[in-house]
BAGU-623140 format. One record per residue (C-alpha): x, y, z; residue in three letters. Coordinates in Angstrom, 1 decimal. Layout:
x = X y = Y z = Z resn = ALA
...
This chain:
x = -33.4 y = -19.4 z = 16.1 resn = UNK
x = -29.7 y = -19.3 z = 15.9 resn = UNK
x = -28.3 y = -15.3 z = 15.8 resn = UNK
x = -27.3 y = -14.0 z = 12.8 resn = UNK
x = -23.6 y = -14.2 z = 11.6 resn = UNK
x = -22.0 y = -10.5 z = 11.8 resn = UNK
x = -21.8 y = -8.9 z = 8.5 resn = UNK
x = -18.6 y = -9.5 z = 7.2 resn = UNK
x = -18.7 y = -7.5 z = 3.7 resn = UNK
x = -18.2 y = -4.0 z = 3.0 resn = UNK
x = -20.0 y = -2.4 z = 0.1 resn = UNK
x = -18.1 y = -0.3 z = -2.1 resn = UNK
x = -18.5 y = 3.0 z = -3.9 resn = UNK
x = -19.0 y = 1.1 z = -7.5 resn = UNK
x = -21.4 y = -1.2 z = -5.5 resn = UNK
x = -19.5 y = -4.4 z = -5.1 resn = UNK
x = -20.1 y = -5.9 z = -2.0 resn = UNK
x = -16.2 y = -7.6 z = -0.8 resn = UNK
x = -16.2 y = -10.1 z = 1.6 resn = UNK
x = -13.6 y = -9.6 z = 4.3 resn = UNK
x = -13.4 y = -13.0 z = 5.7 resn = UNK
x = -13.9 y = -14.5 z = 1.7 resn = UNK
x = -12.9 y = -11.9 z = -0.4 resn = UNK
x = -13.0 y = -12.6 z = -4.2 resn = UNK
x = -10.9 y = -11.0 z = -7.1 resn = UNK
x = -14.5 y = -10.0 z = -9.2 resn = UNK
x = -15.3 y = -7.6 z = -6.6 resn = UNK
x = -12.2 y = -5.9 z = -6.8 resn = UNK
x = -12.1 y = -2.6 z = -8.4 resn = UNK
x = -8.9 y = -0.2 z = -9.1 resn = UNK
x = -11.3 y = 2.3 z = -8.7 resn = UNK
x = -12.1 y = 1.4 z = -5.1 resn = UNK
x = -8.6 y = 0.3 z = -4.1 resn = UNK
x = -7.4 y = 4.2 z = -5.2 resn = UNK
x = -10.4 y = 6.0 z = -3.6 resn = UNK
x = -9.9 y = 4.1 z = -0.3 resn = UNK
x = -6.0 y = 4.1 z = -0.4 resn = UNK
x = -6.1 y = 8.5 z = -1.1 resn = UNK
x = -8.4 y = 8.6 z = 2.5 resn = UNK
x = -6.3 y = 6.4 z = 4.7 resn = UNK
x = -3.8 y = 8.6 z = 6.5 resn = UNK
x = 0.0 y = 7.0 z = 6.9 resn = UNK
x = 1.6 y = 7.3 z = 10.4 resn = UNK
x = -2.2 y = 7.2 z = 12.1 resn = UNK
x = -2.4 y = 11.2 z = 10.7 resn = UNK
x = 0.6 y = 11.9 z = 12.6 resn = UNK
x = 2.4 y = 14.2 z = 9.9 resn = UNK
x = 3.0 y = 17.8 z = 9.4 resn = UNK
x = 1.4 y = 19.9 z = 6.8 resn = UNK
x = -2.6 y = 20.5 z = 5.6 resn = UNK
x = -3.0 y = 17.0 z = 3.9 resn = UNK
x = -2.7 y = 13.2 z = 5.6 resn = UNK
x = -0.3 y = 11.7 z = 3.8 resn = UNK
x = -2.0 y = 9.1 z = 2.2 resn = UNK
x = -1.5 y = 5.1 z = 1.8 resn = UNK
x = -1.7 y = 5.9 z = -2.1 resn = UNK
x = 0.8 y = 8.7 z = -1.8 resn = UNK
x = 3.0 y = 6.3 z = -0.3 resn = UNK
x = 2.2 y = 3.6 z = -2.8 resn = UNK
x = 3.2 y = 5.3 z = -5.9 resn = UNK
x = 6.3 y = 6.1 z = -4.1 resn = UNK
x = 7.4 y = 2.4 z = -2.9 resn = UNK
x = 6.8 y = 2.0 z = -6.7 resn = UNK
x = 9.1 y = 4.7 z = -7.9 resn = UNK
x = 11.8 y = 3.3 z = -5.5 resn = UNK
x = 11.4 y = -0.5 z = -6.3 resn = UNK
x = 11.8 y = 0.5 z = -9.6 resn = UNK
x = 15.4 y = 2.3 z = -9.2 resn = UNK
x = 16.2 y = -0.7 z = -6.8 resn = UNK
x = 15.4 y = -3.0 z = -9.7 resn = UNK
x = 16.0 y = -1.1 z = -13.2 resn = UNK
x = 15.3 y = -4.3 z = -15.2 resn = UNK
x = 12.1 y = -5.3 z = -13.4 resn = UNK
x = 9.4 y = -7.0 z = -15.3 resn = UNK
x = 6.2 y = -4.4 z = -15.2 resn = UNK
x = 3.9 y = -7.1 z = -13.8 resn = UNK
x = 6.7 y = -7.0 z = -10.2 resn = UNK
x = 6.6 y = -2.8 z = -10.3 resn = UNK
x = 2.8 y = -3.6 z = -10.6 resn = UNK
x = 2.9 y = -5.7 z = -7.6 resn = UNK
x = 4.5 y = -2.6 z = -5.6 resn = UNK
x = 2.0 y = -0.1 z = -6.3 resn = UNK
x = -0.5 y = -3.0 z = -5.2 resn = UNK
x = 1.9 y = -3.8 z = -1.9 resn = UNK
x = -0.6 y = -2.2 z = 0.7 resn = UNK
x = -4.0 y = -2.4 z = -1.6 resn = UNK
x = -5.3 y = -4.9 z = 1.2 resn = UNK
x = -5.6 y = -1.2 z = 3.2 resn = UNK
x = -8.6 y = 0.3 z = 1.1 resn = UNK
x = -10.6 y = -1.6 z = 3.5 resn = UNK
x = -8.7 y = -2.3 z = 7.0 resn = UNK
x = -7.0 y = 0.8 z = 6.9 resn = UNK
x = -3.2 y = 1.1 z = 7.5 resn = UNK
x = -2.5 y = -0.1 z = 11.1 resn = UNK
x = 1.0 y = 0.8 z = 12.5 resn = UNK
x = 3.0 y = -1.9 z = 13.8 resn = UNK
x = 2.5 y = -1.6 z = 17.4 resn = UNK
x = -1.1 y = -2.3 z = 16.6 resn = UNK
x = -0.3 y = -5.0 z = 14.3 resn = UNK
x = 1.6 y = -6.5 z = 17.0 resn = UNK
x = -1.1 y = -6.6 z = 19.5 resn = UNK
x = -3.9 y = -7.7 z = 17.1 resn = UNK
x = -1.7 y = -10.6 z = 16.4 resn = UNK
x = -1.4 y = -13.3 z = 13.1 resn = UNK
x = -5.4 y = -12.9 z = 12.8 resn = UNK
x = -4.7 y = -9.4 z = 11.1 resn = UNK
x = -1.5 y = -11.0 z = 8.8 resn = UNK
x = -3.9 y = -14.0 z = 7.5 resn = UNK
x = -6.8 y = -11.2 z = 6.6 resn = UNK
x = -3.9 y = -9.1 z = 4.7 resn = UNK
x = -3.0 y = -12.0 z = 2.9 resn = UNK
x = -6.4 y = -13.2 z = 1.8 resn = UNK
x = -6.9 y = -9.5 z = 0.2 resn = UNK
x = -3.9 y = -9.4 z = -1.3 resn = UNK
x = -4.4 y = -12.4 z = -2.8 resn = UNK
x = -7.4 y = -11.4 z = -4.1 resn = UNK
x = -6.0 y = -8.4 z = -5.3 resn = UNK
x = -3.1 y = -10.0 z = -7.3 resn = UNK
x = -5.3 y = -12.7 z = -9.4 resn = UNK
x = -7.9 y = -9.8 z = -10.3 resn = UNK
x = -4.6 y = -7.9 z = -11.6 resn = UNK
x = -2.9 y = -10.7 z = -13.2 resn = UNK
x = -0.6 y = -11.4 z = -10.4 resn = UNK
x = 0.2 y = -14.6 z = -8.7 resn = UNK
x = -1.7 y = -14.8 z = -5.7 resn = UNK
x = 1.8 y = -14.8 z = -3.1 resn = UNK
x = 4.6 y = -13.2 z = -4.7 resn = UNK
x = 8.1 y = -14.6 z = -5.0 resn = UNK
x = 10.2 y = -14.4 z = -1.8 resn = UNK
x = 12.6 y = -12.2 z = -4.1 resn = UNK
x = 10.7 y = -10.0 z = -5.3 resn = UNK
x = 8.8 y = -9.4 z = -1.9 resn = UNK
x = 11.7 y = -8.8 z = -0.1 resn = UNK
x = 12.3 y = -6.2 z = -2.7 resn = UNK
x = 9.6 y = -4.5 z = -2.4 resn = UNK
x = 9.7 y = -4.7 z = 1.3 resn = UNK
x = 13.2 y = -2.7 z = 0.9 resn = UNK
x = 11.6 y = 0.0 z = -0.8 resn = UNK
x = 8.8 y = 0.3 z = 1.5 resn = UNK
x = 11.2 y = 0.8 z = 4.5 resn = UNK
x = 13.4 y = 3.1 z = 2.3 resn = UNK
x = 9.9 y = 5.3 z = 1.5 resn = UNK
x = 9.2 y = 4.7 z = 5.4 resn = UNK
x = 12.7 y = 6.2 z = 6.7 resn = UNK
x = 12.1 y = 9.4 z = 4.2 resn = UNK
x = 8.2 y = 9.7 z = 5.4 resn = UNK
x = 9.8 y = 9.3 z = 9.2 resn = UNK
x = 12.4 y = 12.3 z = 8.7 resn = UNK
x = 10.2 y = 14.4 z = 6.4 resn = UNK
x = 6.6 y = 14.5 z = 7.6 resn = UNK
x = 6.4 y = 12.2 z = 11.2 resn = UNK
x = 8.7 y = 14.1 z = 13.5 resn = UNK
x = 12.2 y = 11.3 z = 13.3 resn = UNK
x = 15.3 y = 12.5 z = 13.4 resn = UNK
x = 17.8 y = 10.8 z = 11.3 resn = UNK
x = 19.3 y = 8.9 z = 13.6 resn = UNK
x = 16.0 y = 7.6 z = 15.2 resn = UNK
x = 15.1 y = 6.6 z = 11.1 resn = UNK
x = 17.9 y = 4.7 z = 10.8 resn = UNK
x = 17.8 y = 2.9 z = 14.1 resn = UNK
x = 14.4 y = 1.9 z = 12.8 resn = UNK
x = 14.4 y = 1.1 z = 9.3 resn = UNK
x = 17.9 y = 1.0 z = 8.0 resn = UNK
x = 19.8 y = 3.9 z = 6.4 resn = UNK
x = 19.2 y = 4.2 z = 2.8 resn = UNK
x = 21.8 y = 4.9 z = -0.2 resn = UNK
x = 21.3 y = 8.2 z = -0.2 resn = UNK
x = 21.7 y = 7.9 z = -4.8 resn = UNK
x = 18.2 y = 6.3 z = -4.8 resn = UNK
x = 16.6 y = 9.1 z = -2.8 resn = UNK
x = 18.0 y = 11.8 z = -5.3 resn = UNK
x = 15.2 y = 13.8 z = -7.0 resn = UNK
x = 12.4 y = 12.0 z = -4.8 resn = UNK
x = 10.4 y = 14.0 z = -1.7 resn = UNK
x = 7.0 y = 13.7 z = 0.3 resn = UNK
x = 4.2 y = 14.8 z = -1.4 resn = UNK
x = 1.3 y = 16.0 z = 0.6 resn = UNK
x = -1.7 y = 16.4 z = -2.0 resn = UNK
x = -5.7 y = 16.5 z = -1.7 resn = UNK
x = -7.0 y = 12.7 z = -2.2 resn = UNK
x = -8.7 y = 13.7 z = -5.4 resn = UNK
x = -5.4 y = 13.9 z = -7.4 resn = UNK
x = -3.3 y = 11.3 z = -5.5 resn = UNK
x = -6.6 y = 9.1 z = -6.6 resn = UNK
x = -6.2 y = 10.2 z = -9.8 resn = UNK
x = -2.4 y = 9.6 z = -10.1 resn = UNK
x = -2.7 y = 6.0 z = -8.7 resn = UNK
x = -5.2 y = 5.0 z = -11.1 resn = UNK
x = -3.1 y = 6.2 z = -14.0 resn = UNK
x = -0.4 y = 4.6 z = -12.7 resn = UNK
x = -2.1 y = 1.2 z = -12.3 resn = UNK
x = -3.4 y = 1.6 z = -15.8 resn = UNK
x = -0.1 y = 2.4 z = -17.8 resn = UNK
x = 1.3 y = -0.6 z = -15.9 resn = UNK
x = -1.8 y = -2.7 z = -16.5 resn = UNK
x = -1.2 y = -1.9 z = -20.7 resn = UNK
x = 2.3 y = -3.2 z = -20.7 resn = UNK
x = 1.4 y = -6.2 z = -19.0 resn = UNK
């Protein structure tokens, strides 16, 4: 008798099962995606203060800074930043040393996720090379204030690393270290007021 194939699913907390290796957009829930996202620590945990600062945490912010990047944005692209690390809720947030050394297997199972992730939301499956660059800006912006704030950077190190941001679109924005429970709660309400303009 052949062995059985490794289990390749992970069950969720409202009991849909998503496959890893085939993962479809009707077991995606907004609930899960929030609840997973407010327990994975950026940075590997490495940040000051009482609370990890979460994937979610960071996700609402990315959003916040797309949408000052991009004022005139259609909702469903300021959609597809809060949803721009989703895939994490269930392979966690690897840094990119370990992305590195895992290699293009751990890129193809993002993009399988996220593509998921975007039909079940109303998205197209790979986003515009515009728009994804976009939101890539405004993840390295959020990335250079996490670096100075919470990880340990100094400025110049930040820079070096990921660019040095006009300083206008950081105005009025800082780190928020929070329990899960309301950065969960946040980043469903978030999804959902976008969701209702769509």
């Amino acid at each position: 008798m052949p062995p059985k194939p490794p289990r390749a699913w992970q069950r969720m907390l409202s009991g849909r099962r998503l496959d890893l290796l085939d993962p479809t957009p009707v077991d995606v829930e907004i609930e899960d995606i929030a609840h997973g996202l407010a327990f994975v620590a950026r940075w590997n945990g490495q940040t000051i203060g009482d609370f990890a600062y979460s994937v979610a945490e960071h996700s609402l912010l990315v959003e916040r800074i797309y949408c000052r990047l991009n004022p005139k944005t259609p909702v469903r692209w300021q959609l597809a930043a809060l949803l721009h690390d989703a895939p994490e809720y269930v392979i966690g947030d690897m840094i990119s040393p370990v992305k590195n050394a895992v290699g293009p297997s751990y890129g193809e199972l993002d993009q399988r996720l996220t593509a998921a992730i975007h039909i079940r939301f109303g998205l197209p499956a790979t986003l515009p090379k515009t728009e994804k660059a976009q939101i890539k800006k405004a993840d390295r912006i959020s990335a250079w204030m996490e670096a100075i704030e919470i990880a340990g950077f100094s400025r110049s190190e930040a820079d070096r690393l990921f660019g040095k941001p006009d300083q206008t679109i950081l105005t009025g924005l800082s780190i928020r270290l929070r329990p899960p429970v309301e950065v969960r709660k946040d980043y469903v309400a978030r999804h959902a007021h976008l969701l209702a303009q769509l």
